[in-house]
C-alpha positions as a Python dict, from the first residue, in 0.01 Angstrom:
ca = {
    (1, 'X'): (0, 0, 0),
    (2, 'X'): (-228, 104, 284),
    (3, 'X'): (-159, 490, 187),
    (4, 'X'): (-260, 418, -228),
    (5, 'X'): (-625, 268, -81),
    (6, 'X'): (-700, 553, 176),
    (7, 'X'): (-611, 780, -131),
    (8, 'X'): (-841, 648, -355),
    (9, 'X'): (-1104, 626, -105),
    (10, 'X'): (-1064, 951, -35),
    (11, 'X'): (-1097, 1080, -411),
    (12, 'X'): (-1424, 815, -447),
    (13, 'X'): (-1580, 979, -150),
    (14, 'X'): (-1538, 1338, -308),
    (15, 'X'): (-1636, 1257, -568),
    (16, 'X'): (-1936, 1109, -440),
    (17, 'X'): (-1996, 1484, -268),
    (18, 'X'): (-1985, 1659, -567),
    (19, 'X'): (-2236, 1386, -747),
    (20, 'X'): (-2434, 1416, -408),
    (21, 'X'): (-2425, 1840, -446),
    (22, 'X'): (-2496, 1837, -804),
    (23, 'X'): (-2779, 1607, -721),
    (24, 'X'): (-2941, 1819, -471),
    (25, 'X'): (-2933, 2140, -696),
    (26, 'X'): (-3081, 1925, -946),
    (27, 'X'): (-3380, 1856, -703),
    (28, 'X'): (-3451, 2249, -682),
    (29, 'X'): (-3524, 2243, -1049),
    (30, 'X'): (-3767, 1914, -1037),
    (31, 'X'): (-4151, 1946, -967),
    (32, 'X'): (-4436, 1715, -914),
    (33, 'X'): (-4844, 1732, -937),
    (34, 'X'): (-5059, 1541, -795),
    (35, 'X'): (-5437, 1587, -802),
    (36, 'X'): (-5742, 1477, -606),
    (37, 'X'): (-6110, 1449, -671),
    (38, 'X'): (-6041, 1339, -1060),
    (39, 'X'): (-5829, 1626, -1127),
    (40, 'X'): (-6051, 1910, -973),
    (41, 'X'): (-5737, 2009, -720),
    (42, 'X'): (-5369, 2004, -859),
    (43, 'X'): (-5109, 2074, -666),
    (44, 'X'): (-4742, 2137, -804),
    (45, 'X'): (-4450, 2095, -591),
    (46, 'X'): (-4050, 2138, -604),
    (47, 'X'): (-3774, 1851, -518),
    (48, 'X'): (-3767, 2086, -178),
    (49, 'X'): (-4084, 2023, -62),
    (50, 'X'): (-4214, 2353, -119),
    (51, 'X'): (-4531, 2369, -266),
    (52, 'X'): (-4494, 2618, -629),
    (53, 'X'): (-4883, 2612, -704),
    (54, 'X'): (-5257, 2516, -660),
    (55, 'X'): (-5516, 2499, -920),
    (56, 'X'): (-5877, 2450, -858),
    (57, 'X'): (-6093, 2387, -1095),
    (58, 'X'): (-6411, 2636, -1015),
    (59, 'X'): (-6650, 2317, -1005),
    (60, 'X'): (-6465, 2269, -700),
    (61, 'X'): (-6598, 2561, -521),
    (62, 'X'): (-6939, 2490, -350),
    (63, 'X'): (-7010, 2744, -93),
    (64, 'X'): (-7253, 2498, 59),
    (65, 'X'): (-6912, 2240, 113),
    (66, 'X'): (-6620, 2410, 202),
    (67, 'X'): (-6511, 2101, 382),
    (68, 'X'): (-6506, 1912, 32),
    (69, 'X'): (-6233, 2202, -88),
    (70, 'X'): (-6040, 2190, 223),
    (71, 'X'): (-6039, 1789, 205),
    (72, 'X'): (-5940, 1763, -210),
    (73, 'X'): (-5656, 2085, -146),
    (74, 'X'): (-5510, 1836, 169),
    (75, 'X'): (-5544, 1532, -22),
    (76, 'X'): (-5372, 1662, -346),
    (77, 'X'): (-5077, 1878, -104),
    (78, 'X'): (-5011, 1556, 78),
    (79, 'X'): (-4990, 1338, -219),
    (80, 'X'): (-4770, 1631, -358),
    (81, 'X'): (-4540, 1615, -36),
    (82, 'X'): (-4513, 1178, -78),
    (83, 'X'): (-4443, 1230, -450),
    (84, 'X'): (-4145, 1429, -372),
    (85, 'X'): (-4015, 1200, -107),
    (86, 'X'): (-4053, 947, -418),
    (87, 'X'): (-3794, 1183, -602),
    (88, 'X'): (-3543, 1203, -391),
    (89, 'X'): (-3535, 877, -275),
    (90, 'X'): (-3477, 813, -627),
    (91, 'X'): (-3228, 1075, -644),
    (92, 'X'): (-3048, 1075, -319),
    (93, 'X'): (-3077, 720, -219),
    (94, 'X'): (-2808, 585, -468),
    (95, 'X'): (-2572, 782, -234),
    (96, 'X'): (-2687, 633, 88),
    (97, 'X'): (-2751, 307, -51),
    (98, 'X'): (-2586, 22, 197),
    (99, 'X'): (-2445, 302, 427),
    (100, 'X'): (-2626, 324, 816),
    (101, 'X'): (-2597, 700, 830),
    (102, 'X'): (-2816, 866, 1089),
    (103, 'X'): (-2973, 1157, 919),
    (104, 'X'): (-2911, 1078, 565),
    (105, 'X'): (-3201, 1012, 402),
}
C-alpha cells in the first residue's frame, strides 16, 4: 500500500514541475508598466525583472531639474520591479503555497 502512495506522490510532484516550468516560461512572455509623476515616466518590465523600456514624456525634461527626471525614472523602475514581484507571486506562489522551502519564492 505504502509503494501505490509514494507512486502517486511521485507523479503529483512531477507534475507539479512541469506546471512549475511551464509557469516560469510563461513569466518571460508577461510585462508590466508602471508610471510616475501622472504618467510623465513609464516604465515596462518582463516577468524576469528585466526592464524592456522607458518612455518619457518630453515635458519631463527640464534641464534646470535633472534631479526631477532621475527621481520620476527611479520611482516608475522601482514600482516596475514591485509590480513584477506581484506577478509571480501570483504565478509561482500556488506552487510554494504551505511548503517551508528555503529559496523558493
Amino acid at each position: 500500500m505504502k509503494m501505490k502512495n509514494m507512486g502517486n506522490m511521485m507523479k503529483q510532484m512531477q507534475k507539479m514541475q512541469k506546471d512549475m516550468a511551464k509557469a516560469q516560461e510563461q513569466l518571460k512572455e508577461e510585462t508590466v508598466e508602471a508610471t510616475a509623476g501622472g504618467g510623465m515616466v513609464k516604465v515596462i518590465a518582463s516577468g524576469e525583472k528585466r526592464i524592456l523600456d522607458i518612455q518619457v514624456n518630453e515635458e519631463a525634461v527640464d534641464p534646470d531639474d535633472v534631479e526631477m527626471l532621475e527621481d520620476l525614472v527611479l520611482a516608475a523602475t522601482n514600482e516596475a520591479l514591485s509590480k513584477v514581484d506581484e506577478l509571480v507571486e501570483e504565478r509561482m506562489g500556488k506552487f510554494t503555497k504551505g511548503m517551508n522551502i528555503p529559496g523558493m519564492m
